[in-house]
N, C-alpha and C positions, 0 to 999 in steps of 0.2 A: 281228316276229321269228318263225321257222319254228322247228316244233317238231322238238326234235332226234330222232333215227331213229338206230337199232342196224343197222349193216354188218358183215357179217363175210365176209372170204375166205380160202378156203382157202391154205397158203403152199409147205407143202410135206407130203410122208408117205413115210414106209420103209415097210418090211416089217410091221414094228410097232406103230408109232404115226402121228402126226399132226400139222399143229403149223398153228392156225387163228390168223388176224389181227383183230381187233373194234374197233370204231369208232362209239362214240355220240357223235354229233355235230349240232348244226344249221345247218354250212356256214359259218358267220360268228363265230361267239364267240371271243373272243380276252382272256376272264377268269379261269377257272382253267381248268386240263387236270390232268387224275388220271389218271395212267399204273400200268400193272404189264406191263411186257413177258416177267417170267418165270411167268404164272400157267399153272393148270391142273393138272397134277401135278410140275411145275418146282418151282413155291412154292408150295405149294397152300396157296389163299383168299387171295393175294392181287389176282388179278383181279375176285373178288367183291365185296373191300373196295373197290376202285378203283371200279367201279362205281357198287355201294352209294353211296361219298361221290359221285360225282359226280349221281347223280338225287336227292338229297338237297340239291344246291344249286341256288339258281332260277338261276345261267347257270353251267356247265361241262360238259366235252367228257372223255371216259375214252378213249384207247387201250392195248390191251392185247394179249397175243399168249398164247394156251393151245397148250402142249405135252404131248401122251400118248405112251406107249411102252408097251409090254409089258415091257421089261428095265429102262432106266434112265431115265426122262423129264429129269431136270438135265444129266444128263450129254451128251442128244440134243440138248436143246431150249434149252442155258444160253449163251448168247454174252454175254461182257462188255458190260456198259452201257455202257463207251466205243466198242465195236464196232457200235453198232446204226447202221442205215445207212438214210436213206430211202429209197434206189434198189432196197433188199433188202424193202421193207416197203411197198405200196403205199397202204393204208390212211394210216399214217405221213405220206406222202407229201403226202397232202391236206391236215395240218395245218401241217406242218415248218417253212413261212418264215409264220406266223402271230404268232409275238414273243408270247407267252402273260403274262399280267401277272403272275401265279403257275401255277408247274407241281409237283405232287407225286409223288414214283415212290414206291409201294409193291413191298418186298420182302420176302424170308423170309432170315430166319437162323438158323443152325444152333444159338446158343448161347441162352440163355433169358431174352435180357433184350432191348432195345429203340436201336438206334443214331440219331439225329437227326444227318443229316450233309448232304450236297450245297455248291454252288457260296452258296448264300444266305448272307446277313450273320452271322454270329457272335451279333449280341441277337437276330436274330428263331428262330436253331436254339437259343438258350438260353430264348428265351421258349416255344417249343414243348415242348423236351424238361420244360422245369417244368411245364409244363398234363398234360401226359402220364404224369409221376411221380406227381402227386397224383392222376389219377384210376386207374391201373394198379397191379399188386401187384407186378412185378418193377422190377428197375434200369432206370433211363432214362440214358442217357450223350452228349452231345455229341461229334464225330468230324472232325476236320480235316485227318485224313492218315490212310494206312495202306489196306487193301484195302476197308472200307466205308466209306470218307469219301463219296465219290461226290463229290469238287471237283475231278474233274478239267473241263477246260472241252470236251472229246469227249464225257463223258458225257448222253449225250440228253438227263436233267433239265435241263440247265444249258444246251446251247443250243438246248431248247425257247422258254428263258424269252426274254423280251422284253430284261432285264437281263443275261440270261449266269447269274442265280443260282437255281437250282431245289433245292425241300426232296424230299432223300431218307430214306426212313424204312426200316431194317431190322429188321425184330420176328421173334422168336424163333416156334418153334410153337406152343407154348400161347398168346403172345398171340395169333396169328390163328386158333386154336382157340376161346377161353374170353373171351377179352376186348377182340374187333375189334371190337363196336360201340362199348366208349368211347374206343377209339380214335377212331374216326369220327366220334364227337359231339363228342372235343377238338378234331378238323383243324375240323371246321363250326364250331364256336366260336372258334377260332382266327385263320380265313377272315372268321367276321363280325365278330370285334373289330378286324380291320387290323393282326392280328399275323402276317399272311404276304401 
């Protein structure tokens, strides 16, 4: 198995800002993928966590996309997760029709607690969002509908996945502030119990 390598290409840039595509990858894995397509200062630290979890696992793949601006980076750099397109995303592109046997999308969210949502089964987001409650200090919630559910079947987590279901995680600031490493050590223990 080759060792996976960090790519990154440039995607677009204003006047402004910038908005870079990143790809660690080792050309063939098709067992988890840890995504953050809004990091940089879009969600900031969630690229890092995506990361982070993925070289922390002995086989997984992180793409992620970092947006900067001078004025408003969400606003420049945020396109819906149902929007993301591989033909827009070349990086992307390399992985796309890989059928990922688990795929995670870390996000940011405005409020202070923690959303467990996406296309994936109903016991395996309630088995998550309980590992995450007991090791976290804010609310952990499950989400099946509504603008963070992330179940639509457009949303990249989900036809990333091999099944059509991928875990989307939206966390507040402070958690990816104060307390993204135990998040990272729930998904990795999560991942290695066979609860995702």
């Amino acid at each position: 198995m080759a060792r996976p390598t960090i790519t990154t290409r440039p995607l677009e840039a204003t006047e402004t800002g910038h908005l870079t595509e990143l790809l660690y990858d080792d050309g063939s894995n098709d067992e988890v993928l840890v995504c953050a397509a809004h990091g940089g200062e879009v969600e900031p630290g969630t690229a890092e966590q995506a990361l982070e979890l993925a070289t922390r696992l002995p086989t997984a793949s992180c793409w992620a996309c970092l947006g900067y601006d001078e004025r408003d980076a969400f606003e420049e750099w945020h396109p819906p997760s149902s929007a993301i397109d591989p033909e827009e995303y070349p990086l992307l592109a390399e992985i796309a029709d890989r059928g990922f046997e688990t795929v995670i999308s870390l996000h940011g969210l405005g409020d202070d607690r923690v959303l467990v949502g996406g296309g994936i089964d109903a016991d395996a987001k309630r088995a998550v969002a309980s590992r995450l409650e007991a090791a976290l200090t804010l609310p952990v919630e499950t989400v099946s509908d509504g603008p963070y559910a992330g179940a639509s079947p457009n949303n990249f987590v989900n036809w990333l996945a091999a099944d059509g279901g991928g875990l989307q995680l939206e966390q507040g600031r402070s958690v990816r502030e104060r307390e993204g490493d135990a998040v990272m050590s729930t998904l990795e223990a999560a991942l290695a119990d066979g609860v995702l």
